[in-house]
Every structure is written in structure tokens, then in C-alpha cells.
N, C-alpha and C positions, 0 to 999 in steps of 0.2 A: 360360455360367457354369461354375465351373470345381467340380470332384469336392468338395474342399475346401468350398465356400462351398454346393455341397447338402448336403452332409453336416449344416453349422450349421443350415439351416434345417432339417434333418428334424430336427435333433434340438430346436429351437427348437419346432417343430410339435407335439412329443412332450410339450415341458414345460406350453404350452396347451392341451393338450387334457386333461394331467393336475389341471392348477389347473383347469378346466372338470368335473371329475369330485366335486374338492375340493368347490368354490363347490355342485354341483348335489346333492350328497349331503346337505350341510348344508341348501340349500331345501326336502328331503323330511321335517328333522323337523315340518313341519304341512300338512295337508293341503292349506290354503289357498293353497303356494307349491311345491305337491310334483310340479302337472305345469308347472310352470315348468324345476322342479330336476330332471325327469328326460329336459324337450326341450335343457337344459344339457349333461347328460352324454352324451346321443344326439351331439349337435352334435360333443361332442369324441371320441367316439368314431370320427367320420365324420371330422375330421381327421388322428387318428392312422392309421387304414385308411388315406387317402391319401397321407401320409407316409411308410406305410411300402410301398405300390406304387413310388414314387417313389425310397424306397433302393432297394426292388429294381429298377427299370429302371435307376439308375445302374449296379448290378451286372453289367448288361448279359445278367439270366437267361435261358436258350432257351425256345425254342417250348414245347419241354414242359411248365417250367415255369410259363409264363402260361399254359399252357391249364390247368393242376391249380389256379391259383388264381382265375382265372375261373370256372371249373365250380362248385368251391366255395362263392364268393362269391353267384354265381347259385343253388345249390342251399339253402347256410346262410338267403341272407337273404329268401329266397323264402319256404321253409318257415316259415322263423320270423315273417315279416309275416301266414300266414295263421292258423299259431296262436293269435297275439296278435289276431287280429282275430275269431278266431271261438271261442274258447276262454270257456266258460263260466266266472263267478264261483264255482261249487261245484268247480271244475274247475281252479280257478287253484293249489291246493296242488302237486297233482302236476304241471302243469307247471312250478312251481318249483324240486319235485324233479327233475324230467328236465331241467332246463339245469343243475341242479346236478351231475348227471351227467355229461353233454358238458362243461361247463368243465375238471369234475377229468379226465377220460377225455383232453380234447385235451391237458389240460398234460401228463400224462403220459405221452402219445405223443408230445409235443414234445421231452422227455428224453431216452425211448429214440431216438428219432432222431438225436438229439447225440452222444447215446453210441456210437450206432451209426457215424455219420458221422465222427468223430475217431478210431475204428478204435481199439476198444479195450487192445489188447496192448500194440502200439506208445507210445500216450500215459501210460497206466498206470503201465508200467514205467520211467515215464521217456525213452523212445525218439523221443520229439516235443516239441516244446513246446506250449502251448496247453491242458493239463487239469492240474491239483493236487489235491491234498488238499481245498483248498476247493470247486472246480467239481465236485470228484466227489459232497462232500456236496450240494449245490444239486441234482444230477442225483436222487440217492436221494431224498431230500425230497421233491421232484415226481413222481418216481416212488409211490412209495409212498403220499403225502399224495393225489395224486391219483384213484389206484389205490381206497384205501378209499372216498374220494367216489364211486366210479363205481359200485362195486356196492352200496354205503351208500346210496346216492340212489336206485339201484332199487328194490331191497327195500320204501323210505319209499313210494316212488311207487306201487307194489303194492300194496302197502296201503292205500295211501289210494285208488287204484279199487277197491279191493273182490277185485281178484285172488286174492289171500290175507287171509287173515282180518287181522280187527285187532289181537285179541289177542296176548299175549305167546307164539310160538314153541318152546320151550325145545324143543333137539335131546339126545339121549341122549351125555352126553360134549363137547356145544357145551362148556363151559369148558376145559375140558382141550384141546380143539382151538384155542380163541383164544388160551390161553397160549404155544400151539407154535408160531401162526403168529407173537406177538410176540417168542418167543426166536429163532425162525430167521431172522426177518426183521430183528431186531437183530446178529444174527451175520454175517446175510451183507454189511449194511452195511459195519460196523465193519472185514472181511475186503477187500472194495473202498476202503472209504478207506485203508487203510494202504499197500493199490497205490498208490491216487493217489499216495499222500507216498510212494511208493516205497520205505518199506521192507520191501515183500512184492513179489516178481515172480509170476508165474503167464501161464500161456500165454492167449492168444485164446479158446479153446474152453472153457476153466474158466471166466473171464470172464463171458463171455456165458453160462454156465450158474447163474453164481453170480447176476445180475440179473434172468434168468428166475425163479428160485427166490422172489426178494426180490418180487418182481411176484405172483406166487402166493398167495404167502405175502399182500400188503393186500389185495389181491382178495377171497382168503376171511375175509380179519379184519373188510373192510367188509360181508360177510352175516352172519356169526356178531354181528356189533357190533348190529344193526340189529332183526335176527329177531328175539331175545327183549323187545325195546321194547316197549310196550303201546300202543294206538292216542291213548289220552290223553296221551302224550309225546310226540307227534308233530309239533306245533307247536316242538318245544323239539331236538329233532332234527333237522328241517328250516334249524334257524337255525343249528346247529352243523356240518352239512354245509356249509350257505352259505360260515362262516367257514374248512371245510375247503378249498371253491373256490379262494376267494379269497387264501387262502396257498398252492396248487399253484401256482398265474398267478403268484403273486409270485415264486416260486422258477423257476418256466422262465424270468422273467425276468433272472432273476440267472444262467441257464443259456446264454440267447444273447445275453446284453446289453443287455437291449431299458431302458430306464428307465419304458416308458410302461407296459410289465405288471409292475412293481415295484410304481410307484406304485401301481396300478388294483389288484392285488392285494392289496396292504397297507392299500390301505380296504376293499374287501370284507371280508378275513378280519379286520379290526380292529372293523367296525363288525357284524358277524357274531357276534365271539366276547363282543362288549358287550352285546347283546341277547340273544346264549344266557344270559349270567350273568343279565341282568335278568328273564329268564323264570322259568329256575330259582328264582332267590333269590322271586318272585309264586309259584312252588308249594312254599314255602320246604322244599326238598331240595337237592341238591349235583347237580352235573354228573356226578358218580364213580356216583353211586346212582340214575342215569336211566340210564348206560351200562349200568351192572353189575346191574341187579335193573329186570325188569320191571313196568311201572305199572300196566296194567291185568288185571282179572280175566278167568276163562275165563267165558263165559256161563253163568247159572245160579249162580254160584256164591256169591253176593249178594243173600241176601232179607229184608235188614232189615225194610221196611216190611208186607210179608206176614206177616213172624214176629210181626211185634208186633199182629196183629189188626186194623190199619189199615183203613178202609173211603174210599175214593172218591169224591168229590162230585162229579158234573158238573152244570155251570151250561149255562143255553141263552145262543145270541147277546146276545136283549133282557136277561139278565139282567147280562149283562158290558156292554151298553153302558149299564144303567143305574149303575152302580157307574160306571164312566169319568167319564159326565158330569156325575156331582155331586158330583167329586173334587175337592178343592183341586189335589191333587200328586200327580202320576203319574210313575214311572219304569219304563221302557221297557228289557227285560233281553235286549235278541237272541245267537242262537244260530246254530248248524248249521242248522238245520234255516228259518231264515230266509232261507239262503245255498242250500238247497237247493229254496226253492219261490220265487226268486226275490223276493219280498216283500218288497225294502229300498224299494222305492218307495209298496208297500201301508202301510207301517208310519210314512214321512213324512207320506202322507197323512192317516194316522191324528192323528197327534203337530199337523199344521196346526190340523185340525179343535178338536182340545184346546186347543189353545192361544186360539184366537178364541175360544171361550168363558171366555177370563181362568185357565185350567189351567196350573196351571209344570209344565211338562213336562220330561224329560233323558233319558239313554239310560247305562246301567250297562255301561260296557265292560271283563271279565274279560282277562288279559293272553293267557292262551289259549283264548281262547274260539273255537270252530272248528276249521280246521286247518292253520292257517298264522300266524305272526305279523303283528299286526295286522291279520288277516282283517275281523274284521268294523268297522273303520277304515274301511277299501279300500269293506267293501261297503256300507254309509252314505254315507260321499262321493261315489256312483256317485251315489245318491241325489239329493244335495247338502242333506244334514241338516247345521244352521248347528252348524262345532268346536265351538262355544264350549259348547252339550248335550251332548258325546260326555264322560263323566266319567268316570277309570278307578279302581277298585277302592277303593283307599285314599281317594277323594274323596266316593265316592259311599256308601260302606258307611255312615258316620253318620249318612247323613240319611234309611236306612230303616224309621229308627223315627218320623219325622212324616212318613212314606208312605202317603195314602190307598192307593193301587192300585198294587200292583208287577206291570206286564203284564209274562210272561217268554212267546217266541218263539222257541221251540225251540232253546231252552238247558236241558241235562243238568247235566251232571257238574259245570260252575262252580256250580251252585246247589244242590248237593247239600248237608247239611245235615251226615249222617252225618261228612264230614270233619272235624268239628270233635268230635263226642261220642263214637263210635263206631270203638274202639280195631283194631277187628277187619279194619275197610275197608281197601280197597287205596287210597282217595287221605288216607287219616286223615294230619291232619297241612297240608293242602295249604288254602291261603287260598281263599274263595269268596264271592262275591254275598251279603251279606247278607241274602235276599228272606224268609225267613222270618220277619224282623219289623218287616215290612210291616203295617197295619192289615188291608190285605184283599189276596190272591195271585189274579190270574187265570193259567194258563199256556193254550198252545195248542200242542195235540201233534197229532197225526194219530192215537197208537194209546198204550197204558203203555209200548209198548217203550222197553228199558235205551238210555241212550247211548253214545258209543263205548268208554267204560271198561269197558262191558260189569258196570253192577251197575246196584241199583237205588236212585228216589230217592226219601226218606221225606216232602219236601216235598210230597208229590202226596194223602198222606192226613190232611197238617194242617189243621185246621178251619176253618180260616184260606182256606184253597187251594180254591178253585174252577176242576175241567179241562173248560176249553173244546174240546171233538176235529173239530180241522178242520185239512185242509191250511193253509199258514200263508197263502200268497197269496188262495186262497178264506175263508178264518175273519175276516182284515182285512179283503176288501172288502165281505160280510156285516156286521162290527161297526160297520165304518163307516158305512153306509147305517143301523142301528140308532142309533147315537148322533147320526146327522142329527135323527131325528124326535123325538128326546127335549126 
């Protein structure tokens, strides 16, 4: 077969696997068709990797070469099979950050390697063909866009192990230093693109001093970015690095040519930065004022419900599962803390049992509830709790007023009350669970402790509110066996 007519078929291979990414994205918006839609995009990923071994063996690359993309290949998809294989559900935010990290990190070692390789003085100035004004912006863009991803995605990932706190960061002069890194980093841009278009010449060693710089300069813009976030934006910053990924890959691909990380870019970072808006706009704030002003308090610093004299009811097991079973209506409010004792299965359990007794059961799902978008989607479906209960915010809030029972499982901060009355709070402002007017509140905590906003919530001393304290996988499988005998 002749060089020509491989070439069509990789690039034919390229356009399939991207309509395969197309088709399989779109399956994900419901659970019901979503591990269909992502053995789609698996599929077409495995084709594009083969296609593009395939241009490289036309290319005739050496030994070395195949042995650095073997090794890789072996090491990347190794690694990454056993992650995905052994990587807890409480566990799965920060791995999302950390591939959001290696996406942005590879594309923008993808760039500087272009850059490097096209030998920068020569092409610059004009002196080669092959790099312009336009390849030079694609190369910064990746550069840069990447760049914040890699250390932005750390920081989120730290945080969310527990490495560093949750709370909001503030360093002595962090503004004044993010300002600098955006002026210098827009300076040193602007200074390389007018090389490209050749109206600036500058030697080799400026060059590459000037890209180091601009590399510096997102690196520290994506920990100054990230640091002062509050652990309750975390969800909403995670989605926003996603669509940072996904536009670095779009731009290395406009940097080596490739069509298939254009495409494959340009929906991550499209379908990334739709979901960041739609999270935002659920905690109705601006994307500017999640970047620029941190969301959550420093601990302690939040005592509504104490200040106001509040006292505590705790209910025992038999008395939460008599309230359950001689509910008409019960809605099922899961949290973090569901995701962290593992409990999506305890809590179907639960919700079967209800229901065989003639109980309309559903499940209140907040947009950020947890710490990942659609977290707690993901861990119901693990489950396999039927879509059509999972009801989000705006569907479910009205109907919490002919709610016998609103059982909440360790869910904080969406259910906090104060965000709606209480001008003083750090989430005041921010839409939540309507659970407070509910006919009767069970929650199930393990202890009073604050959530990850780090304040506290006044729902817990409404009259209303009965706290059940029990791990959530142990408290369900208790309740359950209570409401068998009833």
C-alpha cells in the first residue's frame, strides 16, 4: 500500500474515532446509556492509538523511538488499569484531579517539545519555514493553558486527600503575585508572537528564556489560582480544570496537526466549561467570584446554631425506623459522607424496603453535593438505584413540603439552612436541599462535625430534626433491620 493511501486511512481512523467520542459523550448524559457511551469512546480511543502507531511506523521512527513509546504505553496504561480498578468511590475526585493534571502537564510538554524541535531562533525569525504567528499562539496556549492545569489540579487533588487543609489558603501578597504572573505571562506571549510574525527578531537564548519565563509564570498562577478556593468549590473547580484539559489537547493539537486531539479536546474543554457554568449558576455565583474570593470558612469561625441557643435532639434507631415506616413519602438526601462509608448500597436497600410497603420513595440530588460533579449520580448508579428517583434540586425542592421523612446521609453544606437567612455566612446566597420543610428531618452523622465549608448547620437544632449518630454503612444496616420488624 502505498504512503499516500496510509496516510487516508489514518486520517480516516482519526475522523472515527472522533465521531466515536462524539456519539459516546452524548450516551453519558444518563446513566442508563453511560457505560455504553464510555466503552464508545474507550473503543475510539484504541483506534486513534492505533492509527497513530501506524503513521509512526510509516515514518519509519528508530529503535529508540519505539522503545520510548512502548515503555510508555506499558507504563501509562498499566498504571492507569490499576487505578481505575482499585480506586475507591470517596477516592475518585482526586483521581480526577490527577489525570487532569497529566492531561494539562503532557500537552504542555507536547509544546515545548515542538518548540523545541523547530529550533527556535531559526523559525521565529523567520529563518525556516514551518512556525508563524499562528503556531506560535497554539504553542503558548498549550503551554500556559496546560501549565495552570498541572499545578491547579494538584493543589485541588491535595486537598481533596486531606494533604492540606480544605479551607481557603490566603498567602500574605497571593494577589499581587497572581497579578504578576498574569502581566508577565501576557508579556512574554505577546513578545514571542510578534517573533513568530517576524516583526521582532531575538536570538536563541532570549527565546528560550523568554518561554521558560511564560512556563513559570502559569505554573505559579495555577497554585496562587487554586490555594485560596474553599473546599465547598471544589466540585466547581474540578469541572473547570477538566475544561482547562481539554482545551490544552485541543491546542497541542493544532500544534502537531493531529485532528483527533482537536476534536477530543474541543469536547472535553466544551463539555467541561458547560458544566462549570451549570454548577456555578446551582450555587448562584459567577465563575469570577469562585476564582477570586474564597468559598469556605476557616474552622470555627461559624456558630450560628450554638449562638442562637439551639439544643440537639438525638433520636435512637427504633425511633427513625418508626417515623420511615408509617411515612407516606420519604426523600433520601445523600452526601459525602455516604460516599465515604461506602453506603450507596445500604441506602438502596433501604429505599427497596420503603417502597414494598407502598412508600414513594426519591433521592434529592444537590449539583454539588460531594466532591466531584455528579459524584453522587456516579455513586447511586454503582448502586443501581432506578434514574428515574434520582431528582435534582429544582425538581425536588417543592415537593418538600408534603415530605413525611426527609432522611439526609451525610450531607452538610447543601442542606444548610443558613444560606438562605443568614447574611453573614460564607455560602449565603447559594441554592440548597430544601430539607427543612420537611414534616419530620432524620439526618445520620457520625459526630456534629462542620462539613467541608468548614461552618456550622442550624438544620441539626430544628425541632423538626432528629440526629441519628452512626457511621452511615453501619446506621443503615441497623435501620434497616428496625424497619423490617415494624
Amino acid at each position: 500500500m502505498s504512503a499516500a493511501n496510509i496516510g487516508y486511512l489514518v486520517q480516516l481512523s482519526f475522523i472515527v474515532g472522533a465521531a466515536l467520542f462524539v456519539v459516546g459523550l452524548h450516551l453519558m448524559n444518563s446513566p442508563a446509556t453511560a457505560r455504553t457511551g464510555n466503552r464508545l469512546s474507550a473503543t475510539g480511543m484504541i483506534i486513534a492509538v492505533a492509527a497513530e502507531l501506524v503513521y509512526v511506523a510509516e515514518g519509519h521512527a528508530g529503535l529508540g523511538n519505539w522503545a520510548i513509546i512502548i515503555i510508555g504505553l506499558a507504563a501509562g496504561g498499566g498504571l492507569g488499569l490499576r487505578m481505575a480498578r482499585t480506586v475507591a468511590m470517596t477516592s475518585m475526585p482526586q483521581l480526577v484531579s490527577l489525570f487532569n493534571a497529566v492531561g494539562g502537564g503532557a500537552a504542555a510538554l507536547l509544546a515545548i517539545s515542538d518548540f523545541v524541535a523547530l529550533d527556535g531562533h531559526r523559525i521565529l525569525a523567520g529563518g525556516a519555514p514551518g512556525l508563524d504567528g499562528w503556531r506560535t499562539l497554539f504553542i503558548l496556549a498549550d503551554v500556559l493553558i496546560g501549565s495552570v492545569t498541572f499545578t491547579g489540579s494538584l493543589i485541588a487533588s491535595a486537598k481533596l486527600m486531606g494533604l492540606i487543609k480544605g479551607q481557603p489558603i490566603l498567602i500574605p501578597g497571593g494577589r499581587i503575585v497572581t497579578w504578576f504572573t498574569v502581566v508577565c505571562g501576557l508579556s512574554v506571549s505577546i513578545v514571542l508572537i510578534l517573533a513568530g510574525m517576524g516583526i521582532v527578531t531575538y536570538d536563541t537564548s532570549l527565546l528560550y528564556v523568554l518561554l521558560v519565563t511564560g512556563l513559570a509564570c502559569a505554573l505559579i498562577f495555577g497554585l496562587m489560582m487554586v490555594l485560596p478556593i474553599g473546599g465547598a468549590d471544589m466540585p466547581v473547580v474540578i469541572s473547570l480544570l477538566n475544561a482547562f484539559t481539554g482545551t490544552a489537547v485541543s491546542m497541542a493539537g493544532f500544534v502537531v496537526g493531529n485532528v483527533m486531539l482537536i476534536v477530543a479536546g474541543a469536547l472535553v474543554g466544551a463539555s467541561g466549561a458547560i458544566l462549570t457554568r451549570l454548577m456555578a449558576g446551582a450555587m448562584n455565583r459567577s465563575i469570577a467570584n469562585i476564582i477570586v474570593g474564597g468559598f469556605g470558612a476557616e474552622e470555627g469561625t461559624q456558630s450560628s446554631f450554638v449562638a442562637e441557643g439551639g439544643s440537639v435532639r438525638e433520636v435512637s434507631v427504633d425511633d427513625a425506623a418508626i417515623q420511615l415506616a408509617y411515612a407516606s413519602k420519604v426523600v433520601i438526601v445523600p452526601g459525602y459522607g455516604l460516599a465515604v462509608a461506602q453506603a450507596q448500597h445500604g441506602v438502596r436497600e433501604l429505599a427497596d424496603l420503603l417502597e414494598a410497603r407502598g412508600i414513594e420513595v426519591s433521592y434529592a440530588i444537590h449539583p454539588v453535593a460531594g466532591r466531584m460533579p455528579g459524584h453522587m449520580n456516579v455513586l447511586l448508579a454503582e448502586a443501581n438505584v432506578p434514574y428515574p428517583q434520582l431528582r435534582e434540586m429544582d425538581d425536588i425542592n417543592p415537593e418538600f413540603e408534603r415530605t413525611d421523612v426527609a432522611l439526609v446521609v451525610g450531607a452538610n453544606d447543601v442542606t444548610n439552612p443558613a444560606a438562605r437567612s443568614d447574611r453573614s455566612s460564607p455560602i449565603y446566597g447559594m441554592p440548597i436541599l430544601d430539607v427543612d420543610k420537611a414534616r419530620s428531618i432524620i439526618v445520620i452523622k457520625r459526630s456534629m462535625g462542620r462539613g467541608y465549608a468548614g461552618i456550622d448547620n442550624p438544620l441539626y437544632v430544628n425541632p423538626k430534626t432528629g440526629m441519628y449518630f452512626a457511621d452511615a454503612k453501619q446506621g443503615l444496616a441497623k435501620l434497616i433491620a428496625a424497619v423490617k420488624v415494624q
